[in-house]
N, CA and C atoms as a LAMMPS dump frame, in Angstrom:
ITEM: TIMESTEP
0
ITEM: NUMBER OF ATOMS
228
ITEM: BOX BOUNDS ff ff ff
-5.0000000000000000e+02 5.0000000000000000e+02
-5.0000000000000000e+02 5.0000000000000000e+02
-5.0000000000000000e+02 5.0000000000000000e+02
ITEM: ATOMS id mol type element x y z
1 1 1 N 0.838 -1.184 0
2 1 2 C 0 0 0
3 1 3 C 0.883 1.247 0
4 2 1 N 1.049 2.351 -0.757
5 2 2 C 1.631 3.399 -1.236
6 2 3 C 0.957 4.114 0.23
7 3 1 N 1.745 4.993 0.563
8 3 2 C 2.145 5.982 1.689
9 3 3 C 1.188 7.42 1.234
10 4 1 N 0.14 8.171 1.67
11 4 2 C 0.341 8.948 1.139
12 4 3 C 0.923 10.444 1.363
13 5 1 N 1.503 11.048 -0.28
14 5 2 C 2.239 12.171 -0.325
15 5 3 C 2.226 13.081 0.787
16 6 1 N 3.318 13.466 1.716
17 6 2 C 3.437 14.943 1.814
18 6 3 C 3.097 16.021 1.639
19 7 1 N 2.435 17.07 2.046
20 7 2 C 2.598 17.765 1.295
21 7 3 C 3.538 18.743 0.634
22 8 1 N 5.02 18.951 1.06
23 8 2 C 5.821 19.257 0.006
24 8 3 C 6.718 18.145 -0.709
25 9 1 N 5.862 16.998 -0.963
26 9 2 C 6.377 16.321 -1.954
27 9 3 C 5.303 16.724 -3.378
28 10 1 N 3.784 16.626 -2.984
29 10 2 C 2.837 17.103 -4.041
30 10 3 C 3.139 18.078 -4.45
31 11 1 N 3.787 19.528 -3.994
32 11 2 C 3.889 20.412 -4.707
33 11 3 C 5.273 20.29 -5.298
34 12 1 N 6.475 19.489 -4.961
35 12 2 C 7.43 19.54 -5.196
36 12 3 C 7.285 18.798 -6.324
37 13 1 N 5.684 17.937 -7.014
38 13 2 C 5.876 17.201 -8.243
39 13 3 C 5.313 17.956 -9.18
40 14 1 N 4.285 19.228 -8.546
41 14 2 C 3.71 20.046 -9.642
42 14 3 C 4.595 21.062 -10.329
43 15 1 N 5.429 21.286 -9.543
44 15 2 C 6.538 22.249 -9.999
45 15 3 C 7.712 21.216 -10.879
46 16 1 N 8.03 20.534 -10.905
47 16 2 C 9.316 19.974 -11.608
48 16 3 C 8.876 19.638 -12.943
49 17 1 N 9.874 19.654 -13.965
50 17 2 C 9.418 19.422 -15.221
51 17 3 C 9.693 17.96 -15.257
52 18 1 N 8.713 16.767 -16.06
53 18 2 C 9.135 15.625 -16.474
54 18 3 C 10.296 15.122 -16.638
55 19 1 N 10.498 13.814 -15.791
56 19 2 C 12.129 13.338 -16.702
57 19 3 C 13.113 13.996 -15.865
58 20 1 N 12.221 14.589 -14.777
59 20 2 C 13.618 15.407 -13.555
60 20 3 C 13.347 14.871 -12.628
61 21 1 N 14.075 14.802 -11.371
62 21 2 C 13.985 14.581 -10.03
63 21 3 C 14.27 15.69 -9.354
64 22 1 N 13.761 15.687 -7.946
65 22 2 C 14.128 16.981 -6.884
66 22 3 C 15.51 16.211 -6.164
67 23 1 N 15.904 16.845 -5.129
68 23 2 C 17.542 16.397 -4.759
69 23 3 C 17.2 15.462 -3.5
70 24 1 N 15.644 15.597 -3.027
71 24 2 C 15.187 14.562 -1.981
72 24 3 C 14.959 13.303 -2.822
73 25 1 N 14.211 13.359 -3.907
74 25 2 C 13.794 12.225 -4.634
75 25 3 C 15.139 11.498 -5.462
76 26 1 N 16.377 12.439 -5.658
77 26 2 C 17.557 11.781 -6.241
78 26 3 C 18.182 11.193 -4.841
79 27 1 N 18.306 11.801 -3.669
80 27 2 C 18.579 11.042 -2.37
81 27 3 C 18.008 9.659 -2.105
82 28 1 N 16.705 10.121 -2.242
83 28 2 C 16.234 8.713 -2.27
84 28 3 C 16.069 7.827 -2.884
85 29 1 N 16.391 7.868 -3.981
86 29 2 C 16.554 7.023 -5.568
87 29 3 C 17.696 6.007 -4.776
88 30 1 N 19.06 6.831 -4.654
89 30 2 C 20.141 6.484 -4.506
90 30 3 C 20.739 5.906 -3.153
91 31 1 N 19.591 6.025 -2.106
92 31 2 C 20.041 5.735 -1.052
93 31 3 C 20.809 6.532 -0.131
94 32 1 N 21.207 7.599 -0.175
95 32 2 C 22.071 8.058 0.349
96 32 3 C 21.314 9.655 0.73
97 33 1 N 22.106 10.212 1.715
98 33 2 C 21.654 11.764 2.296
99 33 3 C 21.48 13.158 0.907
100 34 1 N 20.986 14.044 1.34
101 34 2 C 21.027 15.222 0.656
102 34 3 C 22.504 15.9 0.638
103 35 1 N 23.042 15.473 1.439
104 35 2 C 24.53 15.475 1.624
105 35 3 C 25.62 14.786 0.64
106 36 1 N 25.167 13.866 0.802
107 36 2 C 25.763 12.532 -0.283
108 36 3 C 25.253 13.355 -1.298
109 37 1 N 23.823 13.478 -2.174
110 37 2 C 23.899 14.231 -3.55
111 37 3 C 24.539 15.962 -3.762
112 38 1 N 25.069 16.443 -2.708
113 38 2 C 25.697 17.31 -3.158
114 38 3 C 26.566 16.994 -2.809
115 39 1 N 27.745 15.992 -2.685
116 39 2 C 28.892 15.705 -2.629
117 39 3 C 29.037 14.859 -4.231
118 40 1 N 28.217 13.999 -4.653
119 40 2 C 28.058 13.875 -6.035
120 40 3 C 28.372 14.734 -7.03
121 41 1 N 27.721 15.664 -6.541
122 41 2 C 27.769 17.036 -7.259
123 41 3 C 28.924 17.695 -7.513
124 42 1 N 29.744 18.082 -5.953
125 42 2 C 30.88 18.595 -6.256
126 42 3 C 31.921 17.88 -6.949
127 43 1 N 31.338 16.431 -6.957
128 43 2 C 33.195 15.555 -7.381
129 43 3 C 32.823 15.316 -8.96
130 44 1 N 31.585 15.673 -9.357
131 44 2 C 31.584 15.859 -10.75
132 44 3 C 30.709 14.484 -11.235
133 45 1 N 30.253 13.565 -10.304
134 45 2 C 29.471 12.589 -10.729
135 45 3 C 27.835 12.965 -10.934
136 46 1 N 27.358 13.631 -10.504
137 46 2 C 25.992 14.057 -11.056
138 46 3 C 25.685 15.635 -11.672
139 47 1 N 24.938 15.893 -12.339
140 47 2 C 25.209 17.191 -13.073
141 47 3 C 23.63 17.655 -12.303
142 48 1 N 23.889 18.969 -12.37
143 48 2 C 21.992 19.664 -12.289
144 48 3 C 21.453 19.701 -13.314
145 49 1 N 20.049 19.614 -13.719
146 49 2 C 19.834 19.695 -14.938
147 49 3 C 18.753 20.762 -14.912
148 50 1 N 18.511 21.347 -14.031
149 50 2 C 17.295 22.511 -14.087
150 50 3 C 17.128 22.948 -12.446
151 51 1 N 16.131 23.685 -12.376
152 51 2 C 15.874 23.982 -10.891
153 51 3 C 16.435 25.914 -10.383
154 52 1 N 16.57 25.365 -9.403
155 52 2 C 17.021 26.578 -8.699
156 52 3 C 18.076 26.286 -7.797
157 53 1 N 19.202 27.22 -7.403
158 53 2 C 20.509 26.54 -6.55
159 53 3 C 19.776 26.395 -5.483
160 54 1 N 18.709 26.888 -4.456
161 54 2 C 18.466 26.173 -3.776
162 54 3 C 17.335 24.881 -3.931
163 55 1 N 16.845 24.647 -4.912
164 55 2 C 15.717 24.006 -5.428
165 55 3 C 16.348 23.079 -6.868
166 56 1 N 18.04 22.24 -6.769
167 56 2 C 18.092 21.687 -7.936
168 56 3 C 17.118 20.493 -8.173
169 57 1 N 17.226 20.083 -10.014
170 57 2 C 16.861 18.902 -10.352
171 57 3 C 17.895 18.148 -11
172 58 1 N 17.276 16.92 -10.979
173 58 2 C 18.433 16.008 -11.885
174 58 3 C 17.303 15.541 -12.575
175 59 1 N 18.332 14.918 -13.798
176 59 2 C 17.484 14.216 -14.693
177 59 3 C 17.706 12.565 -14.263
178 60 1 N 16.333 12.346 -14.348
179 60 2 C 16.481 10.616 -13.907
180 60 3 C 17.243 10.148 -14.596
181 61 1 N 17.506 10.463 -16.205
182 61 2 C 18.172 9.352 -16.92
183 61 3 C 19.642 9.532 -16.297
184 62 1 N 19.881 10.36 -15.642
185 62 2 C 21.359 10.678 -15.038
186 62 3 C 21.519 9.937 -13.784
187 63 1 N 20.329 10.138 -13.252
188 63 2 C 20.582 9.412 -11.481
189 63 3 C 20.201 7.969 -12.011
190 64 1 N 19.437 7.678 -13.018
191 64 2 C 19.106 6.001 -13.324
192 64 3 C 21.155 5.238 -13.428
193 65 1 N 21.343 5.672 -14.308
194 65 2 C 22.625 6.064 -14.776
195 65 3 C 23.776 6.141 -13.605
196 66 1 N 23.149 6.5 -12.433
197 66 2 C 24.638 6.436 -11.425
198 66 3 C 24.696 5.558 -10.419
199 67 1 N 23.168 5.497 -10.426
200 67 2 C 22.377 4.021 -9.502
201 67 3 C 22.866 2.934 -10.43
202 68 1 N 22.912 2.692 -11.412
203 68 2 C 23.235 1.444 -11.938
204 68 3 C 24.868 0.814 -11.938
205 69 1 N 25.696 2.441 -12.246
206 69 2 C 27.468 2.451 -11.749
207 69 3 C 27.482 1.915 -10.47
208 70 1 N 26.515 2.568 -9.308
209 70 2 C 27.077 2.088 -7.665
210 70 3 C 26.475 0.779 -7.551
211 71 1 N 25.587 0.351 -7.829
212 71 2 C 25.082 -1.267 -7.963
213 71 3 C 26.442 -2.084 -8.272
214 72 1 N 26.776 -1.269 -9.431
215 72 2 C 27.473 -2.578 -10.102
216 72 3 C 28.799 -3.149 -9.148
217 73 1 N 28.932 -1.34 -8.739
218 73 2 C 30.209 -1.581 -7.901
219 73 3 C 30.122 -2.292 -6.775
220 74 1 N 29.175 -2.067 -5.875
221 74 2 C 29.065 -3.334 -5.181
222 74 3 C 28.387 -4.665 -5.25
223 75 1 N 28.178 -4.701 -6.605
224 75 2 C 27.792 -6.149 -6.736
225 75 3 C 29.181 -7.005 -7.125
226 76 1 N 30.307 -6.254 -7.577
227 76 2 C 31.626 -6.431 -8.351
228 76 3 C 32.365 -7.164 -6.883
């Protein structure tokens, strides 16, 4: 049974354009803190792809894309 939304997750989905994530929803994609995705950030492994500096997005196909690198690595 699905949880339901927040409310600044509902508005945080009316505002984002398709095909993006917010930096909570790339946190949580990935497992890791809001901390962890801006440490991503600085070392050059995830890019912003829209948003606002305090309000970035990523593009899923990017965080799909880095989730599948850290899998591999610890599946390796």
């Amino acid at each position: 049974m699905r949880r339901p939304l927040a409310h600044h997750d509902r508005m945080e989905s009316q505002m984002i354009r398709p095909g993006h994530l917010t930096a909570h929803q790339t946190a949580k994609q990935l497992g890791i803190s809001l901390e962890g995705v801006r440490k991503l950030v600085q070392r050059g492994q995830l890019t912003r792809s829209g948003g606002s500096p305090r309000q970035p997005w990523y593009a899923v196909d990017d965080v799909a894309a880095l989730d599948a690198k850290r899998r591999s690595r610890v599946a390796a």
